[in-house]
C-alpha positions, -999 to 999 in steps of 0.1 A, spaced: -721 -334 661 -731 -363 687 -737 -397 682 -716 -410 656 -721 -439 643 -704 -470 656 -681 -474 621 -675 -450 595 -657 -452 563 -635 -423 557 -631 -415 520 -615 -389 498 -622 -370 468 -586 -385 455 -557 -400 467 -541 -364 482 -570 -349 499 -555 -353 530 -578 -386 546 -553 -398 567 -548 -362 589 -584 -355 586 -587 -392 601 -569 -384 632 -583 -351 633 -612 -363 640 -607 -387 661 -596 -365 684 -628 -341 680 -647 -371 690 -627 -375 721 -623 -342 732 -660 -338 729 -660 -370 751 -662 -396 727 -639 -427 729 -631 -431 691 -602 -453 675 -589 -455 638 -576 -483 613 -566 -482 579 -588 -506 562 -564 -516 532 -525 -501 534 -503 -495 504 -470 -487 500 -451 -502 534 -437 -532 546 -446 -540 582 -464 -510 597 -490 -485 580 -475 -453 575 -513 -439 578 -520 -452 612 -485 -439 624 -498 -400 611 -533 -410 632 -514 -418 661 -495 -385 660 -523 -361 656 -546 -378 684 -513 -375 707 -507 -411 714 -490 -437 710 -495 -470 696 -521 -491 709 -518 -530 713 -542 -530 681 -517 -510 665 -490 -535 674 -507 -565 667 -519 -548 634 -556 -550 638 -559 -516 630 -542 -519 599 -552 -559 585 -539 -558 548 -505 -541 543 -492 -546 505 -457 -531 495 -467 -513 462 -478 -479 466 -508 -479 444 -544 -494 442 -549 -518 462 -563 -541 435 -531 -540 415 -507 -540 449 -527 -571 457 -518 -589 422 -479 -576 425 -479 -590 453 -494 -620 445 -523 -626 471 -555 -614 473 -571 -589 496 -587 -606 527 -619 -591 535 -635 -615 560 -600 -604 579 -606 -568 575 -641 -573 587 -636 -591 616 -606 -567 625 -635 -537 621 -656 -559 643 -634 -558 670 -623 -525 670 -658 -515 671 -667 -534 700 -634 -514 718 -645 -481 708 -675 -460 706 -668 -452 675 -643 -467 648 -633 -450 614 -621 -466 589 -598 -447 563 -605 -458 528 -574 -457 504 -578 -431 477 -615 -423 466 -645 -445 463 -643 -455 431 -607 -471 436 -608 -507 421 -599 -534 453 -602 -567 434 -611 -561 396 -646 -549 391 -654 -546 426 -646 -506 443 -642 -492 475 -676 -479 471 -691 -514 470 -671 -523 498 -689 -491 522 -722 -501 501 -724 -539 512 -713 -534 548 -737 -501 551 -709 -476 565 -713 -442 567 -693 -419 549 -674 -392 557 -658 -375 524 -622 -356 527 -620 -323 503 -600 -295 498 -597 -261 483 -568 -273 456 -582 -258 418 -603 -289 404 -618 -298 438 -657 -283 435 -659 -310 406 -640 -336 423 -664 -332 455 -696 -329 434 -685 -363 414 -681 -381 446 -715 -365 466 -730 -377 434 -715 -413 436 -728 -415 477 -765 -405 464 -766 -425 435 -758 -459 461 -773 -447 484 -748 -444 510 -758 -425 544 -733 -389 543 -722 -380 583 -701 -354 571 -678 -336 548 -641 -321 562 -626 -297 545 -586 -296 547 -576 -263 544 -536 -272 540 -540 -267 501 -551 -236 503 -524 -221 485 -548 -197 461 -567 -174 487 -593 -168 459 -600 -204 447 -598 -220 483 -622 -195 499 -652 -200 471 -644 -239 469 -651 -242 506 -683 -215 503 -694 -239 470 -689 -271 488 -705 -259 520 -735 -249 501 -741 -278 484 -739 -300 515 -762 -281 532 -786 -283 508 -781 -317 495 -776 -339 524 -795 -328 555 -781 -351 579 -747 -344 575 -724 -316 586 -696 -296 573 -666 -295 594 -633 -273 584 -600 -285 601 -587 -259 625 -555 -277 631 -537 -308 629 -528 -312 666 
């Protein structure tokens, strides 16, 4: 695919779909298709200092850490709790910064070509009470790109969260499917042919992409 949007928000059909490698992984399809794309990790969870996420980006693109990195622009919200980020927020004790996680967007964006943004978990994940990821991608117009799998339970996980995009009317760039759960030849091989299938007849404008490797 060509011309990727300038941001896109990289989601998941839950919290293990593998977002974070599929983030870098394509990344570095942009680039080697000549693209200059960049990641960040919207809202981190679980670490201290430095996002654990951006780290894995930074080793499947093959580089090291950028002065964004180091400076944490590409990762603006870190909270120590490894859970939502609306209830790591309230343990500890400060709210979620948005303006500062939009401007960080902002000027990653205006580095790159293109700039995707990993979500944490899936799009209904709460981030301050009654207000969820997918609002977040909603109000700011972002592009999705949804992270599946071939793990038993993932047709109906997938359908659930292509329903979600249409029903808010979010713009689908693509679906990636990870194939490191495809521990059950038979359930992997006719979750990828079902999911494949449905976005091609759903969502015109998007793609389906399969991860060839992680390097």
């Amino acid at each position: 695919m060509n011309n990727w949007p300038s941001k896109i928000f990289v989601t998941g059909t839950d919290t293990d779909a593998g977002k974070s490698y599929a983030t870098g992984w394509l990344a570095n399809l942009i680039n080697q298709e000549g693209g200059n794309a960049m990641t960040m990790k919207f809202v981190q969870t679980g670490n201290n200092d430095m996002s654990e996420d951006i780290e894995v980006h930074r080793r499947i693109m093959g580089i090291d850490y950028t002065e964004f990195d180091l400076d944490h622009t590409t990762a603006p919200e870190i909270f120590t709790y490894p859970c939502s980020p609306d209830l790591a927020a309230r343990i500890d004790g400060r709210e979620i910064d948005f303006i500062k996680i939009d401007n960080a967007a902002d000027k990653l964006a205006s580095a790159y070509g293109t700039l995707l943004i990993e979500g944490a978990g899936g799009l209904m994940v709460p981030l301050k009470g009654d207000y969820l990821t997918i609002d977040y991608v909603k109000d700011r117009k972002l592009p999705v790109v949804l992270v599946t799998n071939g793990k038993l339970g993932s047709i109906s996980h997938t359908l659930l969260a292509l329903d979600a995009i249409k029903r808010h009317g979010l713009d689908l760039c693509a679906v990636i499917y990870n194939p490191h759960f495809d521990y059950d030849k038979i359930i992997s091989e006719d979750t990828r042919k079902y999911i494949r299938r449905c976005v091609e007849e759903s969502f015109e404008e998007a793609v389906y992409l399969e991860m060839t490797s992680l390097t």
